[in-house]
C-alpha positions as a Markdown table, in Angstrom:
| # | Residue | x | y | z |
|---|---|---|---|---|
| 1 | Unk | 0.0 | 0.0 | 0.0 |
| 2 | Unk | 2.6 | 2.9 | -1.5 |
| 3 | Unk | 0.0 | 5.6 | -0.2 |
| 4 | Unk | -0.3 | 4.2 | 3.4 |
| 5 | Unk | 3.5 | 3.8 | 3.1 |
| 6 | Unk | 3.7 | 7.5 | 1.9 |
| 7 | Unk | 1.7 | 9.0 | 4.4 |
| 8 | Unk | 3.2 | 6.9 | 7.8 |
| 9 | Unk | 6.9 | 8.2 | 6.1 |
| 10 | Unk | 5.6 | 12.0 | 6.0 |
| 11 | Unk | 4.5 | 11.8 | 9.6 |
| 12 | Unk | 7.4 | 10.1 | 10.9 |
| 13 | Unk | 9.7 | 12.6 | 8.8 |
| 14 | Unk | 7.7 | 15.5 | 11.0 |
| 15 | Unk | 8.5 | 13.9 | 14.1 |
| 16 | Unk | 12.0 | 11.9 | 13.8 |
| 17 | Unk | 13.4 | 14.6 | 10.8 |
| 18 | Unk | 17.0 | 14.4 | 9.3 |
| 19 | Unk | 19.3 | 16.5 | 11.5 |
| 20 | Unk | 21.3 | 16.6 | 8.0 |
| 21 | Unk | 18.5 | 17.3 | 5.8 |
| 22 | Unk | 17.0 | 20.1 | 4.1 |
| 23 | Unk | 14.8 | 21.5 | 7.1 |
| 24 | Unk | 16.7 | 20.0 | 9.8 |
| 25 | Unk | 15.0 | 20.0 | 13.6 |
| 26 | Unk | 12.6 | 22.5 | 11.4 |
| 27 | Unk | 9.5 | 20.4 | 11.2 |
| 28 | Unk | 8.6 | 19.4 | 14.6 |
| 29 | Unk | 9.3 | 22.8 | 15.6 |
| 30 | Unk | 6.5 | 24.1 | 13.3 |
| 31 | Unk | 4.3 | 21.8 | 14.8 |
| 32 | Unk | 4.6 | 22.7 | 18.0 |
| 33 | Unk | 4.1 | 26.1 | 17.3 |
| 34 | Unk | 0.7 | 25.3 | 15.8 |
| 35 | Unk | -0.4 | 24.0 | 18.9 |
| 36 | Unk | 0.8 | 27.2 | 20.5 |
| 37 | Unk | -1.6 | 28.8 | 17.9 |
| 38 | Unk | -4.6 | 26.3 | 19.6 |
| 39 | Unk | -3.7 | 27.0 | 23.2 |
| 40 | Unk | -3.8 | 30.7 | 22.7 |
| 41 | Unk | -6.7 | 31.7 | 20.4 |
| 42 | Unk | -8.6 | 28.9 | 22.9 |
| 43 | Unk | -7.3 | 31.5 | 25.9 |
| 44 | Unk | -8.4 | 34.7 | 23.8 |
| 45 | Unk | -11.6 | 33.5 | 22.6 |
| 46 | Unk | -13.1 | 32.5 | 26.3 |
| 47 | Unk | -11.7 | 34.8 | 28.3 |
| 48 | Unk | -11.2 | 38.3 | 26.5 |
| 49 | Unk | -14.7 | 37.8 | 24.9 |
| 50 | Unk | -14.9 | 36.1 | 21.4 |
| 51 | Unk | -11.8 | 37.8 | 20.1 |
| 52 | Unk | -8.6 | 36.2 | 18.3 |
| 53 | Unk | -5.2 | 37.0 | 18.9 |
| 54 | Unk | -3.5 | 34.5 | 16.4 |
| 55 | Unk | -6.3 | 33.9 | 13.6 |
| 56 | Unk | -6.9 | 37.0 | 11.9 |
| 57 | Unk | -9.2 | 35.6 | 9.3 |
| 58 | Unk | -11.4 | 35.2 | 12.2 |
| 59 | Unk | -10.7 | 38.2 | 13.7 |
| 60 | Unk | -11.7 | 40.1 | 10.2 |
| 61 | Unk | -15.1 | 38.2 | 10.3 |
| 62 | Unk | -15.7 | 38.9 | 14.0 |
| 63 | Unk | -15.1 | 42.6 | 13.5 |
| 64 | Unk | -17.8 | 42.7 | 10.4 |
| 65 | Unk | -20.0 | 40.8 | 13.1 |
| 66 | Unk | -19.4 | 43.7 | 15.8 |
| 67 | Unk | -19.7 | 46.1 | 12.8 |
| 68 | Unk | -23.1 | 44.9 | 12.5 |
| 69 | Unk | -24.1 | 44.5 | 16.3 |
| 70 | Unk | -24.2 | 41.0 | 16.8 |
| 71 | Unk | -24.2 | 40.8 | 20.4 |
| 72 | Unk | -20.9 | 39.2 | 22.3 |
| 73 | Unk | -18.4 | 41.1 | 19.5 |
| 74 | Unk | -16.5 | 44.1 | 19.8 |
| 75 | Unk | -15.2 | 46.5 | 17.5 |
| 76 | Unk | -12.6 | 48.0 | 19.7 |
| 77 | Unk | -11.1 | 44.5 | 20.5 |
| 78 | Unk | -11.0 | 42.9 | 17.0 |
| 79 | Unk | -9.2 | 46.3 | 15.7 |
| 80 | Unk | -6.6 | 46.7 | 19.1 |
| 81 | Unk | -6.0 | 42.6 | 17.8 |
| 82 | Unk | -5.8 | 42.9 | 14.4 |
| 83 | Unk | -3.4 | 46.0 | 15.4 |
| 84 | Unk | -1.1 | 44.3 | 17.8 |
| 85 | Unk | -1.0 | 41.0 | 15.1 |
| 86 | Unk | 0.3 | 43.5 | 12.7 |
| 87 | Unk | 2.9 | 45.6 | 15.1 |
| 88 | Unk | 3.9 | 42.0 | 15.3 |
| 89 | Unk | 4.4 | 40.7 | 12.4 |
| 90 | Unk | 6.4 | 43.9 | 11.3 |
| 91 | Unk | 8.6 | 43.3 | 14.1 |
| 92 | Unk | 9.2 | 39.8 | 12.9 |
| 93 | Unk | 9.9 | 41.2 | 9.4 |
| 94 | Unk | 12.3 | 42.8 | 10.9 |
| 95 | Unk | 14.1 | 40.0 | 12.4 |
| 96 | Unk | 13.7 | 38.1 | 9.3 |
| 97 | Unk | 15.4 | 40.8 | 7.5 |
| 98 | Unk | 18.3 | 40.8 | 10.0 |
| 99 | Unk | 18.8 | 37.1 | 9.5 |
| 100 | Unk | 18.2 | 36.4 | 6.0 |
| 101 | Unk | 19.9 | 33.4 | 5.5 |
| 102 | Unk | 20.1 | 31.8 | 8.6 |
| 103 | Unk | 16.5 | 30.0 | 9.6 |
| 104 | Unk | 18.0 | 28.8 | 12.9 |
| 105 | Unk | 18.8 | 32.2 | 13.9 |
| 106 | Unk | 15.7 | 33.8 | 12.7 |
| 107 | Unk | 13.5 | 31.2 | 14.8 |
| 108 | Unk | 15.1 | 31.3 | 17.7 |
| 109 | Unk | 15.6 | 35.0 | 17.9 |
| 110 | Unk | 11.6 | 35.6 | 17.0 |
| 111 | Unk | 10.7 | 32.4 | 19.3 |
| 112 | Unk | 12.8 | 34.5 | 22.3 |
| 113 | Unk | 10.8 | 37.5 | 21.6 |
| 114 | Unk | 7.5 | 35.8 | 21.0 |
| 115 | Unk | 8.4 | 34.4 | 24.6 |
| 116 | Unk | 8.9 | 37.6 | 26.2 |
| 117 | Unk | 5.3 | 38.9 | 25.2 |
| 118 | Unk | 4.2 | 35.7 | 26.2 |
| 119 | Unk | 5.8 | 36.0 | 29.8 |
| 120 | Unk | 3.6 | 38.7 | 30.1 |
| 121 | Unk | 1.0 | 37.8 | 29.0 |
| 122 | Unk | 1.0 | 35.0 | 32.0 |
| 123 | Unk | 2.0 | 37.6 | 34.5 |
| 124 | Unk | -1.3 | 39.8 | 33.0 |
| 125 | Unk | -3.4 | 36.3 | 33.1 |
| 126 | Unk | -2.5 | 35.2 | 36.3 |
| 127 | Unk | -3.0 | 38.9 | 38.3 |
| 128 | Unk | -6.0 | 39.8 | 36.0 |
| 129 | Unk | -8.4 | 37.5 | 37.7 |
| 130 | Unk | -11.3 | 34.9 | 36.2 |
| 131 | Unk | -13.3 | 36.0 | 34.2 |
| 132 | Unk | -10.3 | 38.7 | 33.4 |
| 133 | Unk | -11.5 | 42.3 | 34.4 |
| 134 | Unk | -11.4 | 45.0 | 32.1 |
| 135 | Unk | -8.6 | 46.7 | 33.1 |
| 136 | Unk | -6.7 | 43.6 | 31.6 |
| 137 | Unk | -8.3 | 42.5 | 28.7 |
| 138 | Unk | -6.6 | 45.0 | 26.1 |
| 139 | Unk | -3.6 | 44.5 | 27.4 |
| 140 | Unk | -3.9 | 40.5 | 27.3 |
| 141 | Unk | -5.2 | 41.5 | 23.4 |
| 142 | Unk | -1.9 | 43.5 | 22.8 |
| 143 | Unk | 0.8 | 41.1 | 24.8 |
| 144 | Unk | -0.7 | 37.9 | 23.0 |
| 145 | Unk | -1.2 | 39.8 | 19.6 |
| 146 | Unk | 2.4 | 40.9 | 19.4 |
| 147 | Unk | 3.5 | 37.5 | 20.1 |
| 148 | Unk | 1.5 | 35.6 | 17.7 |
| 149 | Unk | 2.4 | 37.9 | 15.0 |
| 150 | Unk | 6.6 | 37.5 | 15.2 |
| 151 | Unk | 5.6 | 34.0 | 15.1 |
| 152 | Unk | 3.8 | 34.1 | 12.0 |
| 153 | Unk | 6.3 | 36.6 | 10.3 |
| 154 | Unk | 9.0 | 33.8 | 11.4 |
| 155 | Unk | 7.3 | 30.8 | 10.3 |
| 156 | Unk | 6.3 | 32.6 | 6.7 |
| 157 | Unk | 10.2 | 33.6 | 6.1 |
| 158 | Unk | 11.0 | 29.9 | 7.5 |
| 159 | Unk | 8.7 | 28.5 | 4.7 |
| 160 | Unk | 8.2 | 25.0 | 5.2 |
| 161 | Unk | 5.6 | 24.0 | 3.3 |
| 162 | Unk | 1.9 | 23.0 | 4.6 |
| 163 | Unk | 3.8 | 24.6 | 8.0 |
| 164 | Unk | 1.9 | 27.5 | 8.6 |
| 165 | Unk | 1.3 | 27.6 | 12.1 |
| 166 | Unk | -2.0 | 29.2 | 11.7 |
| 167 | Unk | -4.1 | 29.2 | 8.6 |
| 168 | Unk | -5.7 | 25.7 | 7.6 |
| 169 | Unk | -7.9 | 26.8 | 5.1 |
| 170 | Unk | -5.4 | 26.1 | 2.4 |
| 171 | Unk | -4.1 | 23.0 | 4.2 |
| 172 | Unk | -7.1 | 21.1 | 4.2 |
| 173 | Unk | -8.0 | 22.7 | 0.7 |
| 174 | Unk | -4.7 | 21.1 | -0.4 |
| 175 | Unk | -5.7 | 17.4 | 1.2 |
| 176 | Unk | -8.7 | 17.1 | -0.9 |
| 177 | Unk | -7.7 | 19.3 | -4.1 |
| 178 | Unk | -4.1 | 17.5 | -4.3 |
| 179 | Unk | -5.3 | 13.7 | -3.7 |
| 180 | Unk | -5.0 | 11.8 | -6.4 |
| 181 | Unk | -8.5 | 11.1 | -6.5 |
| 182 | Unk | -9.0 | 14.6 | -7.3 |
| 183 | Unk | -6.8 | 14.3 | -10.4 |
| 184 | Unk | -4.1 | 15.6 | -8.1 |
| 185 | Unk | -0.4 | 14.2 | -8.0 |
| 186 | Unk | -0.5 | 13.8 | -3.9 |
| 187 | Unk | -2.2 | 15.6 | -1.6 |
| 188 | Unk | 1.4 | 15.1 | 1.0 |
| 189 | Unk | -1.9 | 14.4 | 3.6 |
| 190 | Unk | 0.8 | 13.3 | 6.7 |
| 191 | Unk | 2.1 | 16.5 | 6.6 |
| 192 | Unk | -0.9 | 18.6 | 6.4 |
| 193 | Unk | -3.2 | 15.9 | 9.2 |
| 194 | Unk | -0.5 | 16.6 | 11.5 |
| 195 | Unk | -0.9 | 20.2 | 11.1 |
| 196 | Unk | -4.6 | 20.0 | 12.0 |
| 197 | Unk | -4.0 | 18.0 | 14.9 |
| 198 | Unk | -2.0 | 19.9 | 16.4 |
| 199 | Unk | -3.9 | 23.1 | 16.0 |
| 200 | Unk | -7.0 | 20.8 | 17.3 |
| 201 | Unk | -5.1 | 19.6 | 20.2 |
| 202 | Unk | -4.1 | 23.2 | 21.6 |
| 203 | Unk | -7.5 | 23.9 | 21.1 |
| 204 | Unk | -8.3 | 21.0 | 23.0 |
| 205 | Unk | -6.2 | 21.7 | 25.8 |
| 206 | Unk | -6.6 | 24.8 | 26.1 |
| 207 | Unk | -10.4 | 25.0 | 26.0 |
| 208 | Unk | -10.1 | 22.3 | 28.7 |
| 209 | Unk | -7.6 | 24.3 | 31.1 |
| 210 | Unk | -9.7 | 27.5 | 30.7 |
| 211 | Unk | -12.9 | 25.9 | 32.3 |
| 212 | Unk | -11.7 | 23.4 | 34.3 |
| 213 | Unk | -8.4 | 25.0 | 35.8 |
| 214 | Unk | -6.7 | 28.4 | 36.3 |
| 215 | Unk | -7.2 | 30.4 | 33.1 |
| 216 | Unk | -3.6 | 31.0 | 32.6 |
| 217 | Unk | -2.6 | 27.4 | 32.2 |
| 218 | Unk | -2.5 | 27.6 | 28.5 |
| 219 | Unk | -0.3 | 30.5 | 28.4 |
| 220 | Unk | 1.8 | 28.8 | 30.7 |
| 221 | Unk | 2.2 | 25.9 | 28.2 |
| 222 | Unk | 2.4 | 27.9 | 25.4 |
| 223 | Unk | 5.4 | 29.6 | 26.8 |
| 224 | Unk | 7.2 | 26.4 | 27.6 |
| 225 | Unk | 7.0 | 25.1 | 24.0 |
| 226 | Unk | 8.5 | 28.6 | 22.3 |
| 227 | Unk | 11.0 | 28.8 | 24.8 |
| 228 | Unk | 12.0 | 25.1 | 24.0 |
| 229 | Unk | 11.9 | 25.9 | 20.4 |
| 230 | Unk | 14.1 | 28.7 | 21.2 |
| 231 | Unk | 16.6 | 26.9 | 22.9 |
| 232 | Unk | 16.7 | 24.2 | 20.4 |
| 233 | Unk | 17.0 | 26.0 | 17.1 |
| 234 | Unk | 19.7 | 28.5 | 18.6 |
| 235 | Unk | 22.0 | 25.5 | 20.1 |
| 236 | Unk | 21.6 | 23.4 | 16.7 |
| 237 | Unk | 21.9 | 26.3 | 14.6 |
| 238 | Unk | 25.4 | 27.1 | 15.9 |
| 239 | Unk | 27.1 | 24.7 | 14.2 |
| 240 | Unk | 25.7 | 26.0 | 10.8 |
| 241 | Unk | 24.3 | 22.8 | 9.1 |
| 242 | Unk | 22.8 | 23.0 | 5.9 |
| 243 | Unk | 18.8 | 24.1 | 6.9 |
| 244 | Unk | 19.3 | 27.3 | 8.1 |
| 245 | Unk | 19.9 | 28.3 | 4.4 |
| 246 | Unk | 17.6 | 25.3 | 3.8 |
| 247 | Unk | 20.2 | 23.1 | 2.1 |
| 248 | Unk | 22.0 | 20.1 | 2.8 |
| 249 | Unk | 25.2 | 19.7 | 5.1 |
């Protein structure tokens, strides 16, 4: 069964990757930053009030709802997230720009920043109370906005494909449009399942540790895996293998 065979080989790839290959320690990095993407749009969406910090597709569509008075939408909270997503994102251009052609570098310089607003974002969580007063709220908007924004900027100048970190859409476009029942030439379905798992699995979590425990568990974990990710990319990355250009050693 070649596509069985095809599809076990691209998940094991994501998990166990080449150290000498093209994307190096890459891949499972990528996926644990798409769970980061679960645990904190699960964190924004039930306790600053149906708003998301990492999604902006959804953020766009919740503002047209607020626009439009449903009830439980804001204005002033989709725009201060779709702000601090972009103040974000700029700032991770930036670092990209600084580090070109070095992907281990670039990660693990955006993952250390990305941790930093995350760190407050804990401190902010943990002091601001359940359900978080108002006096918190924007500033849990801005601290996890920021932070989800250098990640995307990172993981977009990384540019592993079907890696995203945040936007599915295409991903399971691509599982469907690409199979070769579709006419495609392979729909690479490992790769892109475990992409929606783990977005589905922060989700998961983090849903779960928002109304069962303290609300700031998610953040908590969140923070652990960029730090990791940090610490990893920057002590592999020293040695200058072959993927942080994205080549071979």
């Amino acid at each position: 069964m070649p596509g069985l065979t095809n599809f076990l080989a691209e998940v094991r790839s994501l998990f166990v990757p080449d150290p000498d290959g093209k994307d190096g320690p890459l891949p499972p990095i990528l996926v644990s930053m798409t769970v980061v993407t679960g645990l904190v749009d699960a964190f924004s969406y039930l306790t600053l009030g149906h708003v998301f910090v990492a999604n902006m597709t959804g953020n766009v569509v919740f503002l047209g709802f607020a626009l439009a008075g449903a009830p439980g939408f804001s204005i002033a909270a989709s725009l201060t997230a779709l702000a601090a997503f972009a103040a974000g994102a700029f700032g991770g251009g930036r670092l990209a720009a600084r580090h070109p052609h070095h992907r281990g570098r670039l990660h693990s310089s955006a993952a250390a920043s990305q941790a930093v607003f995350l760190a407050a974002a804990v401190v902010l969580a943990a002091v601001g109370g359940s359900p978080v007063t108002a006096a918190f709220r924007y500033p849990l908007i801005i601290a996890l906005g920021i932070s989800m924004g250098i990640q995307n900027a990172a993981a977009r100048k990384i540019a592993i494909p079907d890696l995203t970190t945040t936007v599915l859409t295409l991903t399971i476009t691509g599982i469907a449009a690409d199979s070769s029942a579709a006419g495609g030439s392979g729909s690479h379905s490992g790769r892109r399942l475990v992409a929606i798992t783990a977005m589905l699995a922060g989700a998961l979590i983090g849903a779960a540790l928002v109304l069962t425990g303290q609300i700031f568990y998610p953040l908590v974990i969140a923070l652990v895996i960029v730090a990791a990710g940090a610490v990893t990319t920057y002590r592999l990355g020293q040695r200058e293998p072959g993927w942080v250009s994205g080549g071979t050693a």
